[in-house]
Structure formats: structure tokens, C-alpha cells
NUMAR-597900 format. One record per residue: residue number from 1; chain; x, y, z of N, C-alpha, C in turn. Coordinates in steps of 0.05 Angstrom, whole numbers, plus 32768, in hexadecimal, padded with zeros to 4 digits. Layout:
<rec><num>NUM</num><chaine>A</chaine><n_u>X</n_u><n_v>Y</n_v><n_w>Z</n_w><ca_u>X</ca_u><ca_v>Y</ca_v><ca_w>Z</ca_w><c_u>X</c_u><c_v>Y</c_v><c_w>Z</c_w></rec>
...
//
This chain:
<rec><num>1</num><chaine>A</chaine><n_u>7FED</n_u><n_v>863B</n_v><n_w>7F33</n_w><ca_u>8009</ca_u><ca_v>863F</ca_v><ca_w>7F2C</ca_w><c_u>800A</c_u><c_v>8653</c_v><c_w>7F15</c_w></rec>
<rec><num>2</num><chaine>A</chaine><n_u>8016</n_u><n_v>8668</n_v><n_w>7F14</n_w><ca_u>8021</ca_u><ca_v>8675</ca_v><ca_w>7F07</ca_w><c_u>8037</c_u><c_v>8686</c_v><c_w>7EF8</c_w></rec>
<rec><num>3</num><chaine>A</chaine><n_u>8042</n_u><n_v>8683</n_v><n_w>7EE7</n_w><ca_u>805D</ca_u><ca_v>868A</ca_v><ca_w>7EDD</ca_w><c_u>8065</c_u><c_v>869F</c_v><c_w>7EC9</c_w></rec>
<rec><num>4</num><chaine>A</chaine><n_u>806F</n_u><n_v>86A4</n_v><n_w>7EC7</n_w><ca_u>807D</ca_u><ca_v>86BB</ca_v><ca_w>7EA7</ca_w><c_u>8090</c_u><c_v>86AA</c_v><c_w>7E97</c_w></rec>
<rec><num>5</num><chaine>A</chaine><n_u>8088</n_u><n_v>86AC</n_v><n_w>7E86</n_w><ca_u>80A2</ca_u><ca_v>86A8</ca_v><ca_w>7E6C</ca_w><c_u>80A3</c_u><c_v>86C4</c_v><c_w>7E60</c_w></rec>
<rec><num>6</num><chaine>A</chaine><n_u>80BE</n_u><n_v>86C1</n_v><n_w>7E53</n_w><ca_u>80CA</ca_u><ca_v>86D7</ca_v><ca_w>7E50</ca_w><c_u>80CE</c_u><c_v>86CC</c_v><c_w>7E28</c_w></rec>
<rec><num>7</num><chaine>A</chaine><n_u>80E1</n_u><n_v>86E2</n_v><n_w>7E28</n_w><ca_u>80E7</ca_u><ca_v>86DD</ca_v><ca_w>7E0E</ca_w><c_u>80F5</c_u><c_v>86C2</c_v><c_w>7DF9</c_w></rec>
<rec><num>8</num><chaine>A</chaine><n_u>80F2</n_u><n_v>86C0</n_v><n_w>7DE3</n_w><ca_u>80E7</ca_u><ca_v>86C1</ca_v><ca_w>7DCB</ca_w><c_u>80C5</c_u><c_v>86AA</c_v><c_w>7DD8</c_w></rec>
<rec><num>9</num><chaine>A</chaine><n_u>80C5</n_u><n_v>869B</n_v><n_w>7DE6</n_w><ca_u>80B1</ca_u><ca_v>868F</ca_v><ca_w>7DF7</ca_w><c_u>8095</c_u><c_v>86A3</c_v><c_w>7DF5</c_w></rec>
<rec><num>10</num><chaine>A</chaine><n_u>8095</n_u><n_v>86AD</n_v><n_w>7E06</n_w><ca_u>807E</ca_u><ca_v>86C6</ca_v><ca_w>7E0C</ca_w><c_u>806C</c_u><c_v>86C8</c_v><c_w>7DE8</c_w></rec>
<rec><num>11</num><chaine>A</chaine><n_u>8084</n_u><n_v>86D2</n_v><n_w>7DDA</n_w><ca_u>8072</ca_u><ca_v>86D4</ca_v><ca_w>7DBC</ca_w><c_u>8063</c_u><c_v>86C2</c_v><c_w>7DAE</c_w></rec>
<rec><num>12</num><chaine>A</chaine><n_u>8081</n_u><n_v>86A3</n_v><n_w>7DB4</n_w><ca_u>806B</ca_u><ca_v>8694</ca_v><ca_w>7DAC</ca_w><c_u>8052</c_u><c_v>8683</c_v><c_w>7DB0</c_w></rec>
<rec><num>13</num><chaine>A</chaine><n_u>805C</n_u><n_v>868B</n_v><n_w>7DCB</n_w><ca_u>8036</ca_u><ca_v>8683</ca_v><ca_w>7DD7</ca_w><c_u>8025</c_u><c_v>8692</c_v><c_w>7DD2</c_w></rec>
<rec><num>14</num><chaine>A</chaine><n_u>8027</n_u><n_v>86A5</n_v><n_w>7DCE</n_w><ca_u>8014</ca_u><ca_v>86C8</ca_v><ca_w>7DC0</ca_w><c_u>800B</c_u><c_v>86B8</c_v><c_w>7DA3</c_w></rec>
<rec><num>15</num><chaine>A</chaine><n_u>801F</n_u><n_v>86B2</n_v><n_w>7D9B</n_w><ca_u>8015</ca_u><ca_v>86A6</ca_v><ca_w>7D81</ca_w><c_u>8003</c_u><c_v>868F</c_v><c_w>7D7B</c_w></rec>
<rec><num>16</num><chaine>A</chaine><n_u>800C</n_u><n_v>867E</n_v><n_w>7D8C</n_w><ca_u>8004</ca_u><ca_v>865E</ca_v><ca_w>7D92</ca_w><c_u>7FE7</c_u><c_v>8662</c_v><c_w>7D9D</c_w></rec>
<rec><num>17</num><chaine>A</chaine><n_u>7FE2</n_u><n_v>8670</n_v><n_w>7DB0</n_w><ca_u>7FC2</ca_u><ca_v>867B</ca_v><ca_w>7DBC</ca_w><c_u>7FB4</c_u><c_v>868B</c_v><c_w>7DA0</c_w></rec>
<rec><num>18</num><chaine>A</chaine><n_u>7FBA</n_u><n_v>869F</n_v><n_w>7D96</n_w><ca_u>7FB7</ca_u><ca_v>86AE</ca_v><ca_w>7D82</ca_w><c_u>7FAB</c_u><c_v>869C</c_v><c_w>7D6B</c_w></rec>
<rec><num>19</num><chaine>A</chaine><n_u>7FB3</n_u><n_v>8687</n_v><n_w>7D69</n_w><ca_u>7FAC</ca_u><ca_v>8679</ca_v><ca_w>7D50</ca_w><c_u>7F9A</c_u><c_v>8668</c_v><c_w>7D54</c_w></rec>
<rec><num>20</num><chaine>A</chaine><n_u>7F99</n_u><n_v>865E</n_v><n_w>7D70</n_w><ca_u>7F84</ca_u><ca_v>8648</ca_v><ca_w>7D74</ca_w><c_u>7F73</c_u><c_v>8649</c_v><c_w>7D8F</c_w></rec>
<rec><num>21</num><chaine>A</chaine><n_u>7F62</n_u><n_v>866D</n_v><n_w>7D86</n_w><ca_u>7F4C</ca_u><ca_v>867B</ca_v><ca_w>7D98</ca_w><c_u>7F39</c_u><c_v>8656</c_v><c_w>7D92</c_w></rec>
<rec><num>22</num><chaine>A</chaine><n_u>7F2E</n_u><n_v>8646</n_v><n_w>7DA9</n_w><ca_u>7F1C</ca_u><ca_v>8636</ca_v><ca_w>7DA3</ca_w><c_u>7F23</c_u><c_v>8622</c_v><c_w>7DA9</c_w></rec>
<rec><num>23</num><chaine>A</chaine><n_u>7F41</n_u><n_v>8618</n_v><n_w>7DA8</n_w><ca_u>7F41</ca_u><ca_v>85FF</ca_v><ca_w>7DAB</ca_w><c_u>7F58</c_u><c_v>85FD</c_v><c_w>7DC3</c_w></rec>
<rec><num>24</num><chaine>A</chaine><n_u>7F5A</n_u><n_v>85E2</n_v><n_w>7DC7</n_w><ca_u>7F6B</ca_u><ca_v>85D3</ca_v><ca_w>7DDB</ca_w><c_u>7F87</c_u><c_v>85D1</c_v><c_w>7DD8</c_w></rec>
<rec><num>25</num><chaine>A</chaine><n_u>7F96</n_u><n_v>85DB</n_v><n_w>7DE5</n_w><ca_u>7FB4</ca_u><ca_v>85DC</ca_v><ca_w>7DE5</ca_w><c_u>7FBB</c_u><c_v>85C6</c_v><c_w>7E03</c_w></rec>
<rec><num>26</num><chaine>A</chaine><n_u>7FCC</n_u><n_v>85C1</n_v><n_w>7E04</n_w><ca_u>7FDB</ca_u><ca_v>85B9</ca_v><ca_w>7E15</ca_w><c_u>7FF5</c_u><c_v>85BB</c_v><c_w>7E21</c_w></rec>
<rec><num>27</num><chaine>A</chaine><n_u>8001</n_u><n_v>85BE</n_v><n_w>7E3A</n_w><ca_u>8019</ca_u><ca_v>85C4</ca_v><ca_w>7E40</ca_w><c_u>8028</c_u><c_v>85AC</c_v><c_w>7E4E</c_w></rec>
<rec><num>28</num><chaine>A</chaine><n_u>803E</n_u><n_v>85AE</n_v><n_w>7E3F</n_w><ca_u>8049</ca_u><ca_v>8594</ca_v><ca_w>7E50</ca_w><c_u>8069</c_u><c_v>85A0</c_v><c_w>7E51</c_w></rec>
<rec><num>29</num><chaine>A</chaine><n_u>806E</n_u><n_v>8587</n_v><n_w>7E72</n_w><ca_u>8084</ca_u><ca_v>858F</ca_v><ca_w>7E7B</ca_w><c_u>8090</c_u><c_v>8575</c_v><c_w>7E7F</c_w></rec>
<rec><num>30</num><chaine>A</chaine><n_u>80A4</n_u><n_v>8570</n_v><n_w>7E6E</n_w><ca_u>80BA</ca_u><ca_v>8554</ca_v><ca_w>7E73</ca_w><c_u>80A3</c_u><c_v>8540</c_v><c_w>7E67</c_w></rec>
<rec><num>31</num><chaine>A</chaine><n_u>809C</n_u><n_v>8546</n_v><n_w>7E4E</n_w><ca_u>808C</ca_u><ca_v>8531</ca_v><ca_w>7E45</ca_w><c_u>8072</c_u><c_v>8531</c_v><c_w>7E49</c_w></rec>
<rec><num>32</num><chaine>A</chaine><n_u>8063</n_u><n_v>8537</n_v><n_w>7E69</n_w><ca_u>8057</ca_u><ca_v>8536</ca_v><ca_w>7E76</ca_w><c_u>803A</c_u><c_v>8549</c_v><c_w>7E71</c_w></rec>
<rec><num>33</num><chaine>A</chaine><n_u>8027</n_u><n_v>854A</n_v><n_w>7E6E</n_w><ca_u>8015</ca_u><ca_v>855B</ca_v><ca_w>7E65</ca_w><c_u>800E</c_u><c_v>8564</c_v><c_w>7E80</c_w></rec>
<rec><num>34</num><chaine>A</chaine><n_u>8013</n_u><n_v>8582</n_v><n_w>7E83</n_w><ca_u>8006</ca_u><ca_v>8583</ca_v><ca_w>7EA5</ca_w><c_u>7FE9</c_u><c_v>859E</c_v><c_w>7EA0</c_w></rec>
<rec><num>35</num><chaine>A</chaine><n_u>7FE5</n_u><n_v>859D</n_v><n_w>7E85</n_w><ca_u>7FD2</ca_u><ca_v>85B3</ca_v><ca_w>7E85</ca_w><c_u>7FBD</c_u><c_v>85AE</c_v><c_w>7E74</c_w></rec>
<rec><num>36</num><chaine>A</chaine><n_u>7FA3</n_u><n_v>85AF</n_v><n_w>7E62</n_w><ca_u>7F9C</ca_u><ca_v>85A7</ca_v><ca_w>7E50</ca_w><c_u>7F85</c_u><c_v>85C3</c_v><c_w>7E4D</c_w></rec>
<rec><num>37</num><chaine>A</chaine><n_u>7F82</n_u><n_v>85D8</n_v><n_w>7E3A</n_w><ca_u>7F6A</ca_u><ca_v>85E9</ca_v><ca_w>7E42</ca_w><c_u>7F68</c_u><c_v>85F5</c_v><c_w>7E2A</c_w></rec>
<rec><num>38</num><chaine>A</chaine><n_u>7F4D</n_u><n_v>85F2</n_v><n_w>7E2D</n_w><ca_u>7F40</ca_u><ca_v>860C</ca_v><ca_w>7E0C</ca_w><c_u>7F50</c_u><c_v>862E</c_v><c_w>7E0E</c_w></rec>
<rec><num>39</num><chaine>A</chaine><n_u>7F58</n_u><n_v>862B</n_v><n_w>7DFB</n_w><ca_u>7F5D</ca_u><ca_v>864E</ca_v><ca_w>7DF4</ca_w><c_u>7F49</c_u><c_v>8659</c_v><c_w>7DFB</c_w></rec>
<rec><num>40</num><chaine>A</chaine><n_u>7F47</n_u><n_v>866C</n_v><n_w>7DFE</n_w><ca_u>7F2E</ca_u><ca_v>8685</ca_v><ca_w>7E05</ca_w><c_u>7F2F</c_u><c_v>869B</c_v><c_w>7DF8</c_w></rec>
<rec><num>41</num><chaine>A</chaine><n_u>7F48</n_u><n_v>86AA</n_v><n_w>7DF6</n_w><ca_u>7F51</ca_u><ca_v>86C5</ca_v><ca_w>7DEE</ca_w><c_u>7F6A</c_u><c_v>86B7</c_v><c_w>7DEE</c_w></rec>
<rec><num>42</num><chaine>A</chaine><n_u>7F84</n_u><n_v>86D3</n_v><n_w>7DDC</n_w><ca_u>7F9C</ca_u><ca_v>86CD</ca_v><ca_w>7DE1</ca_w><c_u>7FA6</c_u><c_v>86D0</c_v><c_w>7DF5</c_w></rec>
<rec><num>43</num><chaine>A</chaine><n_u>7FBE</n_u><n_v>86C7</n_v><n_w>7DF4</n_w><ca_u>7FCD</ca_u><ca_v>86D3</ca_v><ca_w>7E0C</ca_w><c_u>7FE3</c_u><c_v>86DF</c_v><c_w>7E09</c_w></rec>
<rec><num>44</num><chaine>A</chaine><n_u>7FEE</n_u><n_v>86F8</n_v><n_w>7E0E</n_w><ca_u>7FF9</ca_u><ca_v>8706</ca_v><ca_w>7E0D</ca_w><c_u>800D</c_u><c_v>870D</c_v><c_w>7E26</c_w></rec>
<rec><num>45</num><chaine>A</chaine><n_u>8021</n_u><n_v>870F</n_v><n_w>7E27</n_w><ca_u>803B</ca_u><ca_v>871D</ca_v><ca_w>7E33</ca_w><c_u>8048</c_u><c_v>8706</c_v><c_w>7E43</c_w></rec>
<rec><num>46</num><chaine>A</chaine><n_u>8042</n_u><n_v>86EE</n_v><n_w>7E3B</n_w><ca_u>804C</ca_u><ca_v>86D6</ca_v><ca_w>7E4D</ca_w><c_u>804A</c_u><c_v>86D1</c_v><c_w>7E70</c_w></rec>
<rec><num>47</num><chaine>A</chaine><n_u>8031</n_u><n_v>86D5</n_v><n_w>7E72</n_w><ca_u>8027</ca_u><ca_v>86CF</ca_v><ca_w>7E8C</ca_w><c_u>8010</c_u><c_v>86B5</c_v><c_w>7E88</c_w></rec>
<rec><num>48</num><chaine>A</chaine><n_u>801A</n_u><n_v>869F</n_v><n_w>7E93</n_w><ca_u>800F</ca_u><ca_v>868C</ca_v><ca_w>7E94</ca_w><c_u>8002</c_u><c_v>8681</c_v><c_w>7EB8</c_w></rec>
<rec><num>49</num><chaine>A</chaine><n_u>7FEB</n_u><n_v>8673</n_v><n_w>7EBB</n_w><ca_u>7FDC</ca_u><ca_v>8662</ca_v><ca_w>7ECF</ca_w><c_u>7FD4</c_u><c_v>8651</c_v><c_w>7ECA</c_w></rec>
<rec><num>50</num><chaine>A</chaine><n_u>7FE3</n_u><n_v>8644</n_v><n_w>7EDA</n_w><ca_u>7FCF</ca_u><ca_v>8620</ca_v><ca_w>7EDF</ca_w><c_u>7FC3</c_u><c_v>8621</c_v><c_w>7EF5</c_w></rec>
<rec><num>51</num><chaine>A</chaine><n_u>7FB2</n_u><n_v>8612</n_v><n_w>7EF8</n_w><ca_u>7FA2</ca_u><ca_v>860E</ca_v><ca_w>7F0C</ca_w><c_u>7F99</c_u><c_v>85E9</c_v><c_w>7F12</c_w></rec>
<rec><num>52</num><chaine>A</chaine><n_u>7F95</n_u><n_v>85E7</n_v><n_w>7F2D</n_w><ca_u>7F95</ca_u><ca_v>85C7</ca_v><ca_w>7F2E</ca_w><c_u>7FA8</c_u><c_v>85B5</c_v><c_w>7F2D</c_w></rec>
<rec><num>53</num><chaine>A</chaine><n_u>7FBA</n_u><n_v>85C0</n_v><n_w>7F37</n_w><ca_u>7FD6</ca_u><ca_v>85A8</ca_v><ca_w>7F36</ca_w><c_u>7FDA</c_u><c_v>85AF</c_v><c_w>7F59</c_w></rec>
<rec><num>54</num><chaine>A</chaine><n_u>7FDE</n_u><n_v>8590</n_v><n_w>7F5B</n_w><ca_u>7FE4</ca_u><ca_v>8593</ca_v><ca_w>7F81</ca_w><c_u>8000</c_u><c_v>85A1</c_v><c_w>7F7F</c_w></rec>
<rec><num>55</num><chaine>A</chaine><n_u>800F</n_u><n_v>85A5</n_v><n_w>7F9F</n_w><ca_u>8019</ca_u><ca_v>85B9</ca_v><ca_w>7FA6</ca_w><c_u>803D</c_u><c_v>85A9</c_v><c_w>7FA1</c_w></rec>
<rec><num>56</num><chaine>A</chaine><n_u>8035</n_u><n_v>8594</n_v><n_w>7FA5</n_w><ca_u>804E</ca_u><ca_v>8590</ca_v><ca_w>7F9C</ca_w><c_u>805B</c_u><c_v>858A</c_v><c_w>7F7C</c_w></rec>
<rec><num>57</num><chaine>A</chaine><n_u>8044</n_u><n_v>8583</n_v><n_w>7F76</n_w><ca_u>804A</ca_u><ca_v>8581</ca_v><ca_w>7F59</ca_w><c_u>8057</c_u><c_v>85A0</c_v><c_w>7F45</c_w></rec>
<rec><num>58</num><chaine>A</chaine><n_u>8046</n_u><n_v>85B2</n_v><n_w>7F4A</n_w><ca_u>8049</ca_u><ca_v>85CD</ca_v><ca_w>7F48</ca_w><c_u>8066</c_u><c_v>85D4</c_v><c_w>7F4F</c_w></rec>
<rec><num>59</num><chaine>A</chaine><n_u>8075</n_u><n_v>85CF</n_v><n_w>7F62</n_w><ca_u>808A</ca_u><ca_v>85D0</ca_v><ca_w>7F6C</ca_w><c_u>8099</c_u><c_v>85C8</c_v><c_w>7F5B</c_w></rec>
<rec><num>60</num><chaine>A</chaine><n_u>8096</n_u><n_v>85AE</n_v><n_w>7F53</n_w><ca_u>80A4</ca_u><ca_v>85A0</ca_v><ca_w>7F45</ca_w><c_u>80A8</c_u><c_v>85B2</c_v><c_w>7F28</c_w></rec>
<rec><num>61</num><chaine>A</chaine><n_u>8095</n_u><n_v>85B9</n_v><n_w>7F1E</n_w><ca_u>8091</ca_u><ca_v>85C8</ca_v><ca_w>7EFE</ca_w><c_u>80A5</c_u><c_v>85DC</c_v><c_w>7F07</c_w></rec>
<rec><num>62</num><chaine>A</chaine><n_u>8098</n_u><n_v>85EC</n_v><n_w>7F17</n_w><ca_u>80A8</ca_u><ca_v>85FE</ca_v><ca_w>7F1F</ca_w><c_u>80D1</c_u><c_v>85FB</c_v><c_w>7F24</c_w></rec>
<rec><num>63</num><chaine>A</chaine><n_u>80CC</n_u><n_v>85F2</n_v><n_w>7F2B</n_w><ca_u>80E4</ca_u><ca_v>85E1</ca_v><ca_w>7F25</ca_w><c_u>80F5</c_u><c_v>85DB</c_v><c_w>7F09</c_w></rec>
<rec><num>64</num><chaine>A</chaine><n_u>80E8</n_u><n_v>85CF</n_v><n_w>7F04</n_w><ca_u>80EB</ca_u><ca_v>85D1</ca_v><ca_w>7EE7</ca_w><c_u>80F6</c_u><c_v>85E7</c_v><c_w>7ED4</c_w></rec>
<rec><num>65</num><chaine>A</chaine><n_u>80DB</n_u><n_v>85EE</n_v><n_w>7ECD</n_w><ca_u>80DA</ca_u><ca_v>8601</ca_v><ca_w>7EBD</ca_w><c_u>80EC</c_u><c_v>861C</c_v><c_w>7EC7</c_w></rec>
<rec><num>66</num><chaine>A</chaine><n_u>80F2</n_u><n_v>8620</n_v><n_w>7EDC</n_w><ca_u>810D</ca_u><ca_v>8638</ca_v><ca_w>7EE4</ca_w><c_u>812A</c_u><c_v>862E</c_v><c_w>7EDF</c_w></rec>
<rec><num>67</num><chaine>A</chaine><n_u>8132</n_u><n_v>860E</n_v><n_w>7EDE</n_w><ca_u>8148</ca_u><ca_v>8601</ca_v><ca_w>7ED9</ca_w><c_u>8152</c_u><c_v>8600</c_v><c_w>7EF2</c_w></rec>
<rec><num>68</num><chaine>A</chaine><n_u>8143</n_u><n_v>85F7</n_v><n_w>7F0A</n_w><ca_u>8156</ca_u><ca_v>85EE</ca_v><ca_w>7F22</ca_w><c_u>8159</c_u><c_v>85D1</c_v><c_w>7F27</c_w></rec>
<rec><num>69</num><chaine>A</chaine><n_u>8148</n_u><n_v>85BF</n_v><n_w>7F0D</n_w><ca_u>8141</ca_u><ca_v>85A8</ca_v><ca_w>7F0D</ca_w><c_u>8143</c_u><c_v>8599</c_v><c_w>7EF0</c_w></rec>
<rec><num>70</num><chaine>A</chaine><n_u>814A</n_u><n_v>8584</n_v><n_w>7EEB</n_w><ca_u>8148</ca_u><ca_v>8578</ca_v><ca_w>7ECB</ca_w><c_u>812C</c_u><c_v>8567</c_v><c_w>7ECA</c_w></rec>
<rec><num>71</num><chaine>A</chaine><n_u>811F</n_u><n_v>855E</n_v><n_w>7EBA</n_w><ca_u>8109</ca_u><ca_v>854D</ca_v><ca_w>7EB2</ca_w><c_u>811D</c_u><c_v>852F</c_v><c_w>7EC2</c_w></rec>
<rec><num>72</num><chaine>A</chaine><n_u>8104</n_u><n_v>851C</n_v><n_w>7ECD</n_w><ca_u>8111</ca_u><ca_v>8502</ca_v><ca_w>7ECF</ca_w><c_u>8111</c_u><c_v>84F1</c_v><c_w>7EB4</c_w></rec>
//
């Protein structure tokens, strides 16, 4: 799964990666932690991938995160 964030978003994940080359971040959606992964490098221009989430679940984020859907 893959997505863009856009602005003021995009920077601050530039930042949030930027600061913590090494360690474990996590992403969560509606509470929910659906990501958990070591930094590597930053990340820059707000292009994000998950990987390992079945097909419907993904849907579901997806969902989400564009606003065609609220958190339960």
C-alpha cells in the first residue's frame, strides 16, 4: 500500500524521520497501530509504503485516510 501526503503533513514527517535515523516509529490509524518500522534514511516529499496488510484491510486505511470513511 502506498500513499502521498501532502502539505503541512509531508514536512512533518521529513522531520519526524529526520530526527530519529535508527529508531522505531509507528503509524497509526483510528487508534490502531497498522505499521511499526526502523527509520533508515529520511523521508522526504511525503510518499509513504506499507507493506503486509491484507487486501481488505488496506482498503479500509485507504478509506480512511482520503475521508470517504470515519474511524469506528
Amino acid at each position: 500500500m502506498s500513499f502521498q501526503v501532502g502539505e503541512p503533513m509531508a514536512t512533518a514527517f521529513s522531520k519526524l524521520t529526520s530526527e530519529n535515523v535508527g529508531n522505531q516509529i509507528a503509524i497509526s490509524v483510528c487508534g490502531e497501530v497498522i505499521s511499526r518500522s526502523t527509520v533508515l534514511s529520511p523521508i522526504y516529499g511525503g510518499g509513504l509504503a506499507l507493506a503486509g496488510l491484507e487486501w481488505e484491510r488496506a482498503r479500509e486505511i485507504t478509506e480512511i485516510l482520503s475521508g470517504r470513511r470515519l474511524c469506528n
